[in-house]
C-alpha atoms as a printed R data frame, in Angstrom:
   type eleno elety resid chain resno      x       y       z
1  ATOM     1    CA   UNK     A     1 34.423 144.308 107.839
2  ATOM     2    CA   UNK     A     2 32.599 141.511 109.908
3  ATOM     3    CA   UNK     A     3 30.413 140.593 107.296
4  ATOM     4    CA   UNK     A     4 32.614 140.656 104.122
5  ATOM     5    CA   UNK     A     5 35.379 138.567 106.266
6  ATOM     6    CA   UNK     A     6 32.733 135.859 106.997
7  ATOM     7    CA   UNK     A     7 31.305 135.570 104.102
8  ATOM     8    CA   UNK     A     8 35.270 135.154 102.392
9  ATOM     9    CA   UNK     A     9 35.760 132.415 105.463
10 ATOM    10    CA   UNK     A    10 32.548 130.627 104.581
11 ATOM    11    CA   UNK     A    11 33.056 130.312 100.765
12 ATOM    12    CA   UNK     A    12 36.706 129.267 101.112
13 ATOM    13    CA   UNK     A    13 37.613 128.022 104.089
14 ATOM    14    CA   UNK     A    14 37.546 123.981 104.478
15 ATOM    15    CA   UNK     A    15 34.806 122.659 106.730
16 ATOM    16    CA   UNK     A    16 38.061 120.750 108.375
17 ATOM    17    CA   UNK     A    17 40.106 123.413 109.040
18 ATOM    18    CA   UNK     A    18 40.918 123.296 112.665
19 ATOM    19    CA   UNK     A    19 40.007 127.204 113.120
20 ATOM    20    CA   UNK     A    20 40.722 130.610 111.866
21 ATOM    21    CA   UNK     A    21 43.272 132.840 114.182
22 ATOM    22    CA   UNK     A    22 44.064 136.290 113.461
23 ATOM    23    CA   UNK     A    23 46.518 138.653 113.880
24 ATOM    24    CA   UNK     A    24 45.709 141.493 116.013
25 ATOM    25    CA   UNK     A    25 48.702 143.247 114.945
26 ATOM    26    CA   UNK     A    26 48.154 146.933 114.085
27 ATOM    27    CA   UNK     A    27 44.859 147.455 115.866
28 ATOM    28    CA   UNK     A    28 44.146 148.810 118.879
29 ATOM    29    CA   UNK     A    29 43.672 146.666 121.896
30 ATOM    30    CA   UNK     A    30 39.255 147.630 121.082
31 ATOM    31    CA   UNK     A    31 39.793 147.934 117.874
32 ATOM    32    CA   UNK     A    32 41.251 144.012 117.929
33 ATOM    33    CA   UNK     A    33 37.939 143.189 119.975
34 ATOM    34    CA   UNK     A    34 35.625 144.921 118.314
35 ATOM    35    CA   UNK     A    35 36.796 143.380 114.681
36 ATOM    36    CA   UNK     A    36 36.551 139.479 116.511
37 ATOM    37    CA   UNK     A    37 32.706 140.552 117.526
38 ATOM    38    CA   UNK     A    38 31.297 141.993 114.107
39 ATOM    39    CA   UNK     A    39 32.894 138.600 112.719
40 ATOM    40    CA   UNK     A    40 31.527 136.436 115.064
41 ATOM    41    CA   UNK     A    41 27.980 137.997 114.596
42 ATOM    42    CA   UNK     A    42 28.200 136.736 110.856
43 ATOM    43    CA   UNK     A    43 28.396 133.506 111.843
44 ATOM    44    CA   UNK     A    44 28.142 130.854 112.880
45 ATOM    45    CA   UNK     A    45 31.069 128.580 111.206
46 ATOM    46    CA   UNK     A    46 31.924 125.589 111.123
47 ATOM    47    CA   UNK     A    47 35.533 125.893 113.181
48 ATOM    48    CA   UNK     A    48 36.695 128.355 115.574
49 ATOM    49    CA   UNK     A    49 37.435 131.962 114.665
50 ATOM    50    CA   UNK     A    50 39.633 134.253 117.412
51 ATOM    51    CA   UNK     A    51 42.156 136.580 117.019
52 ATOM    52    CA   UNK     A    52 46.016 135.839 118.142
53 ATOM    53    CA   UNK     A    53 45.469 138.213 121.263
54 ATOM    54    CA   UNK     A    54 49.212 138.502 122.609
55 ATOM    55    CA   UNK     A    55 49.716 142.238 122.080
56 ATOM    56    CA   UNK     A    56 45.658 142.925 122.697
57 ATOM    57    CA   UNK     A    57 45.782 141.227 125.961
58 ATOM    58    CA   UNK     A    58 49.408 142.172 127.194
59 ATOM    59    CA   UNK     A    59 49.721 145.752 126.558
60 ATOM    60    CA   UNK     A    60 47.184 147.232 128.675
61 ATOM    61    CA   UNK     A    61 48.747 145.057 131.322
62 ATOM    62    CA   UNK     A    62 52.063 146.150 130.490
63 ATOM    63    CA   UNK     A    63 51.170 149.738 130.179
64 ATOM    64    CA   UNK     A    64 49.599 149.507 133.848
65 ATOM    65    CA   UNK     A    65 52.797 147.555 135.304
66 ATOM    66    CA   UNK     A    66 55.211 149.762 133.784
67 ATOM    67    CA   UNK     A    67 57.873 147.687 135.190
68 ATOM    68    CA   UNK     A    68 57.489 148.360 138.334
69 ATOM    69    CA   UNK     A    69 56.338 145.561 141.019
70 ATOM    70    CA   UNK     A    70 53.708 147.920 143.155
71 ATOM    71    CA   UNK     A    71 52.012 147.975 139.805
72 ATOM    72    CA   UNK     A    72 51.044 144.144 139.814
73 ATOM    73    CA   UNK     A    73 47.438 144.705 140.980
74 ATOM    74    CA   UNK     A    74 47.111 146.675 138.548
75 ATOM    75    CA   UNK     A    75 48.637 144.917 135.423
76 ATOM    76    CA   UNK     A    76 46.092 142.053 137.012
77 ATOM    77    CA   UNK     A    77 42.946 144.210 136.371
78 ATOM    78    CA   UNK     A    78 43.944 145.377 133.020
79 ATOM    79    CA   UNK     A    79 44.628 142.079 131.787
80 ATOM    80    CA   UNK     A    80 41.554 140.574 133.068
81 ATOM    81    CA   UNK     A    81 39.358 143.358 131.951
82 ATOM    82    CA   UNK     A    82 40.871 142.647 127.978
83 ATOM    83    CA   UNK     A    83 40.138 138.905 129.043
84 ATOM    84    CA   UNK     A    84 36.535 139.393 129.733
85 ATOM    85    CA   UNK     A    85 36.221 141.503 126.966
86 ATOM    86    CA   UNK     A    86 37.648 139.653 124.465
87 ATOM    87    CA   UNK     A    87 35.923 136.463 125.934
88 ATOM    88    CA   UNK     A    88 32.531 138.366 125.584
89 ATOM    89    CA   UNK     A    89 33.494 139.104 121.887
90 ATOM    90    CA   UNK     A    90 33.572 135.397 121.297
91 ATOM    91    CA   UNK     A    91 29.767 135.548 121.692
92 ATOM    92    CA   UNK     A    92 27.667 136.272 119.154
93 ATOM    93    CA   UNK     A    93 25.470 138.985 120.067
């Protein structure tokens, strides 16, 4: 997927486009991370490619908070482990 996406970004996307965002919609919250890194490691481009992380970052957090305010350390770890993660993905490796 990685591959085949950049090379569609690089033939047809505008040098002056001010970046690419996707959806993370219908992916797992790794499965959203994982995609970002194999495109990333096709690159490099000439704008910014990311995902739209809403869901990716905020359900593991929501999953661990569960509503429930004794929770909040650990909605606070969760998010910032998909942070890190999907900050690391940003990387090409």
């Amino acid at each position: 997927m990685g591959r085949a996406t950049a090379d569609v970004l690089k033939s047809h996307v505008p040098e002056n486009v001010a970046g690419v965002v996707f959806l993370s919609g219908g992916q797992t919250v790794e499965q959203a991370t994982n995609n970002l890194q194999a495109i990333i490691n096709n690159g490099p481009f000439p704008w910014p490619v990311t995902f739209s992380f809403s869901r990716a970052l905020q359900m593991p957090a929501l999953e661990a908070w569960k509503g429930n305010n004794e929770n909040t350390p650990a909605a606070q770890d969760a998010f910032k482990a998909r942070l890190i993660a999907n900050t690391e993905a940003l990387k090409k490796k």
